[in-house]
N, C-alpha and C positions, 0 to 999 in steps of 0.2 A: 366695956366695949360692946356694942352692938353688931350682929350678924352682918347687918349690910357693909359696915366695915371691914370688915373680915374679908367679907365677897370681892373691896374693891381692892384693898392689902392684899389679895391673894393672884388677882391678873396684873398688877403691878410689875414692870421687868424691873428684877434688882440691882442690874448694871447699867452706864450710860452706854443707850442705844446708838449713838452717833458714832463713837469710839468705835462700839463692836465692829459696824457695818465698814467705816471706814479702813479696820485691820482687817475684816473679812473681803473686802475687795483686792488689798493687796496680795492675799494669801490662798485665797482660792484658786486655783490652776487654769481652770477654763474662765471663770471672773475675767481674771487678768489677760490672759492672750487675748479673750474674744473684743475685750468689752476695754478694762482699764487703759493696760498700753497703747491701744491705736487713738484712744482719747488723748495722751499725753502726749504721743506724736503730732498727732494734730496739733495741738497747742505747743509744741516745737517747732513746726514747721509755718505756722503763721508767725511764729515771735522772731523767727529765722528771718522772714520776708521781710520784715517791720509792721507787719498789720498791727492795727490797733484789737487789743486783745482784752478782755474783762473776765478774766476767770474766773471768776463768780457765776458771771453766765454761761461760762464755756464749762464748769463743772457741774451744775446743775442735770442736763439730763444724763450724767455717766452716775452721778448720784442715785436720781431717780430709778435708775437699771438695777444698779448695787441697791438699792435697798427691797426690791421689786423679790431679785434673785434670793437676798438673804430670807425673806419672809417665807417664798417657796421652801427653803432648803431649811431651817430652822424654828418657825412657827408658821407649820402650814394650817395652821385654825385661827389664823387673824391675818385682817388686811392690811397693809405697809398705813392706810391713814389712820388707822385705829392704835398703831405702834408708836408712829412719827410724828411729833410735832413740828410747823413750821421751823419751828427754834433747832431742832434738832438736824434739820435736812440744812437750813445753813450754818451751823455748826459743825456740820461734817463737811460742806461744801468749803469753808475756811480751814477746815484740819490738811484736808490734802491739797489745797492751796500753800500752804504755810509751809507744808515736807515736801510736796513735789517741785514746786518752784524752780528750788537751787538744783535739782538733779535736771528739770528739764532747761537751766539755762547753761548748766555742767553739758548739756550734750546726750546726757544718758538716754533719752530717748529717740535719740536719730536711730532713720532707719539705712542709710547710707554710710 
């Protein structure tokens, strides 16, 4: 093995980064009041009306926030595009599509 190897094996994160971010959103405290729930609301309260809704796009910039925040709060010596691959940010934008769903058409996130 060669040193430059080494170098790049050692900035490497050894778990899947999508995963993290998307259980760090749920689990963080201020994450979630500020930022998470009132995203889900939203996307409650238009699927409430009948608006036409793509949550894909609709999860997109609550992603971009949650990943913005974890990077501050967990590797503050790198930037959220030097962690996250395209692949990754919709990978996590499908995970809490996939789990939030049935809880936002369960009602869980009404605010009334």
């Amino acid at each position: 093995m060669k040193l430059f190897e080494l170098e790049l094996q050692k900035d490497k994160i050894p778990f899947d980064v999508a995963d993290d971010v998307s259980i760090y959103m749920r689990n963080d405290p201020m994450f979630y009041r500020k930022t998470f729930f009132p995203a889900m609301a939203d996307v409650s309260d238009k699927l409430e009306r009948g608006d036409s809704i793509d949550p894909k796009v609709m999860m997109r910039p609550l992603v971009d926030k949650g990943i913005k925040s974890y990077c501050k709060k967990y590797l503050p010596n790198k930037r959220p595009e030097d962690v996250f691959t395209s692949e990754d940010i919709d990978a996590c934008c499908n995970k809490i599509e996939q789990e939030e769903m049935p809880n936002i058409k369960k009602g869980i996130y009404k605010c009334s």
